[in-house]
N, C-alpha and C positions, 0 to 999 in steps of 0.2 A: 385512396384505392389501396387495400390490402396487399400486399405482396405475398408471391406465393414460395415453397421451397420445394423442388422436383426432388425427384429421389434423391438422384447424384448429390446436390447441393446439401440436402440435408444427411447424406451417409457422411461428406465431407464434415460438415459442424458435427456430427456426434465424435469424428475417431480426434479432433481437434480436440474437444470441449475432454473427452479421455483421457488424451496426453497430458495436456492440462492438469488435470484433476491429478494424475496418478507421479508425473514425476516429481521428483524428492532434488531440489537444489542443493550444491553444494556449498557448505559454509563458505563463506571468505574470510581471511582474518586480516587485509590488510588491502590496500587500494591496487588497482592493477598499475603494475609497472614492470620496467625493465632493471634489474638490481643488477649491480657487482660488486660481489665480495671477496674482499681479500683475505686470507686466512694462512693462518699457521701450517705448515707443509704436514705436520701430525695430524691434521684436522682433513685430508685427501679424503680418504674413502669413506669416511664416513658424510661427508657434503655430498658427495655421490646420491648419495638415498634422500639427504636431508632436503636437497634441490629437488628431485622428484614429489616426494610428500608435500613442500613446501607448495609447489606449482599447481598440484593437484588439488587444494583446498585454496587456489588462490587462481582462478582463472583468468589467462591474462597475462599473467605473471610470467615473465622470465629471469632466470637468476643464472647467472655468470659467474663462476669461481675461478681463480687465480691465485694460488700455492706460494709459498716461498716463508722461509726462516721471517719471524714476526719481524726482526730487526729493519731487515732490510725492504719490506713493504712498509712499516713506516716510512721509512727514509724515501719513499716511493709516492706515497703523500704527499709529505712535508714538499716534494719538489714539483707537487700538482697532478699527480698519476688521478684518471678517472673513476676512482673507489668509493661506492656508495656505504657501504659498510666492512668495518676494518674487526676481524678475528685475530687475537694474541694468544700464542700460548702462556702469558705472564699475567701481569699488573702495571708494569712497569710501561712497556711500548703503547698501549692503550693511554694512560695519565700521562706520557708525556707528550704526544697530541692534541687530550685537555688542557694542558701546561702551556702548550702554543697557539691557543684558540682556536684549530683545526676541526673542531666535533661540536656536533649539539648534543645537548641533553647529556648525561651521564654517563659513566661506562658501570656496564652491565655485565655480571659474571655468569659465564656459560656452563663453564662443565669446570669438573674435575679431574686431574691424572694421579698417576704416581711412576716412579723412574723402574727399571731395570738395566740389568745388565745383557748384553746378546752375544752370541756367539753361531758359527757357523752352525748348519745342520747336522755337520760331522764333527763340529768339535775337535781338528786335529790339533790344539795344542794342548787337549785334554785341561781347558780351565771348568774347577768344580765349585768353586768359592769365589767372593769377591775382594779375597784377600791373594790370588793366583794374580791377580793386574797389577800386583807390584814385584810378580818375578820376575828375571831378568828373561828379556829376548821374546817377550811378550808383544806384540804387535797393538796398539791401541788405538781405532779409528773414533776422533773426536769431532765435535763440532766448531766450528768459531769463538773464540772468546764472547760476541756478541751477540749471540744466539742463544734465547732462553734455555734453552737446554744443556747449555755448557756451561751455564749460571747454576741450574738444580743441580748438575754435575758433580760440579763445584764443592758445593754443599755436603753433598753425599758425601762424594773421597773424605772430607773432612769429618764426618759422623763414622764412618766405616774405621778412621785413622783410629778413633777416640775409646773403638771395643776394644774390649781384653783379646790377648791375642798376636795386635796387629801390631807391625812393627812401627815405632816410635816415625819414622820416615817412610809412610806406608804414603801419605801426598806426593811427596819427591819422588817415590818409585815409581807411583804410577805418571806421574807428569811425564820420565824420562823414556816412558816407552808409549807416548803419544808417537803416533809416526804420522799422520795428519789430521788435519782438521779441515772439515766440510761445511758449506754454504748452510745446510740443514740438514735436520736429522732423516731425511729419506734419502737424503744420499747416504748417510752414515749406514743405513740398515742395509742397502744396495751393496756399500764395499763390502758389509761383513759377511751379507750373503754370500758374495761373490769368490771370498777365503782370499780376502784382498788385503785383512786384518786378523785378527785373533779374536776382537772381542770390541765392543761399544758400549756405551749408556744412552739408552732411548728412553721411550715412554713407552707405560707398561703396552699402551694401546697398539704399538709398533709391530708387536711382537703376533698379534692378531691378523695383521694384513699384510703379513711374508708367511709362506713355505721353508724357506733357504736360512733361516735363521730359530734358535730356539734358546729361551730363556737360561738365565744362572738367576736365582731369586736369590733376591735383597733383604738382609732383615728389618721386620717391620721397623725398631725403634730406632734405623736407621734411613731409612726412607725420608723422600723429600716429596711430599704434598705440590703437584705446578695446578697454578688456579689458571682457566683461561677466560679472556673478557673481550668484550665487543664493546665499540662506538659506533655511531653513524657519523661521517663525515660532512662537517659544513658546508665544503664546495657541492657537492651534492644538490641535482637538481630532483631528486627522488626521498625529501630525508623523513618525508611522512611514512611511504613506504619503507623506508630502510631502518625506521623505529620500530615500524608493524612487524617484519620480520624478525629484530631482534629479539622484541619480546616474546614472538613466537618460538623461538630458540632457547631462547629460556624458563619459558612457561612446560606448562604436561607431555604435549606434542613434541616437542625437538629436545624434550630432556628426553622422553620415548627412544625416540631414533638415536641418540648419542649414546644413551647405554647398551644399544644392542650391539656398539663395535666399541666396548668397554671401557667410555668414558663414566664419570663418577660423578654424584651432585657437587656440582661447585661449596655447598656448605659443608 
């Protein structure tokens, strides 16, 4: 017996068979799942977007971020913290993860930085140069000795020391007018906002996601290059997805998103 289709039933199958025909799926790049990532406190507002975009091409998908100085989210690992994939601002905190068998697959470099130096918005101790952090009665909000960024630091004081110019104990000066040192560099940017300091070394990116704070530029051939890199972690009950992401991150789409809040190609 033939079946028949009444109006209703077939106005229904046409605006179906429509929708059908006319919507446009959205890619996915990576299995749905629930991700968390830990990442480098420099890396905040830019995962702000990078989570939205990510999610949005990936239905399903929920991503979890959780901030903090690279050192001490390792060390957050290492003692079984539930992190599906780990963001460093270095090389170093990433490999030595690989070094303890804690990761699958490789680590993977993200993005690029470079350092500056920051000062309040008002500038009241009037610093113009990055040879002013070794006057006296200078105020100097730093980071942890263990905090990538007080490793670039590091580096810098010692390149800045080695221009014409600078005085022979331009390290020691400025070491002596460290007045503290912060868990990470967003609290660093916080104090100098705040005129809690005279003056810090962040990342150039820092300088982008404060008001309260405004750059003293570094010279280039003195500049320290910070590489940042990602793993997916072995405890991980997600590490297909948490590979998918990373490559995402690394690929066109999350290099995209990272340069529009001035991070730089990792090569």
């Amino acid at each position: 017996m033939r079946s028949r289709l009444t109006p209703l039933s077939l106005a229904v199958a046409l605006i179906v068979a429509a929708c059908a025909a006319s919507a446009t799926p959205v890619p996915a790049t990576g299995p749905a799942a629930s991700l968390t990532v830990y990442a480098a406190a420099s890396l905040t507002a830019a995962l702000v977007k990078v989570k939205a975009a990510y999610e949005a091409t990936n239905p399903g998908t929920t991503v979890t971020v959780s901030t903090d100085s690279s050192s001490a989210l390792a060390t957050k690992i290492e003692q079984g913290a539930p992190a599906d994939v780990f963001l460093s601002a270095d090389t170093a905190n990433t490999q030595r993860l690989v070094d303890r068998d804690l990761t699958t697959g490789g680590v993977t470099m993200v993005a690029g930085n470079l350092l500056t130096i920051v000062v309040p918005a008002a500038n009241p101790a009037g610093i113009r140069d990055p040879i002013d952090l070794a006057r006296a009665g200078i105020k100097v909000i730093a980071c942890s000795d263990t905090v990538p960024v007080a490793q670039y630091a590091a580096r810098l004081i010692g390149n800045l020391g080695a221009l014409p110019g600078y005085p022979a104990d331009y390290a020691a000066r400025y070491a002596a007018n460290i007045v503290s040192k912060e868990a990470n560099v967003t609290a660093v940017v916080t104090k100098v906002g705040l005129a809690e300091g005279d003056a810090g070394i962040v990342y150039a990116t820092d300088v982008l996601a404060s008001t309260r704070v405004r750059p003293i530029v570094v010279p280039e051939r003195a500049n320290v290059p910070a590489i940042y890199s990602g793993v997916v972690v072995r405890a991980s009950r997600n590490t297909t997805a948490g590979a998918a992401f990373l490559a995402w991150l690394a690929g066109r789409d999350g290099q995209a998103v990272l340069a529009g809040f001035g991070f730089r190609s990792p090569a």
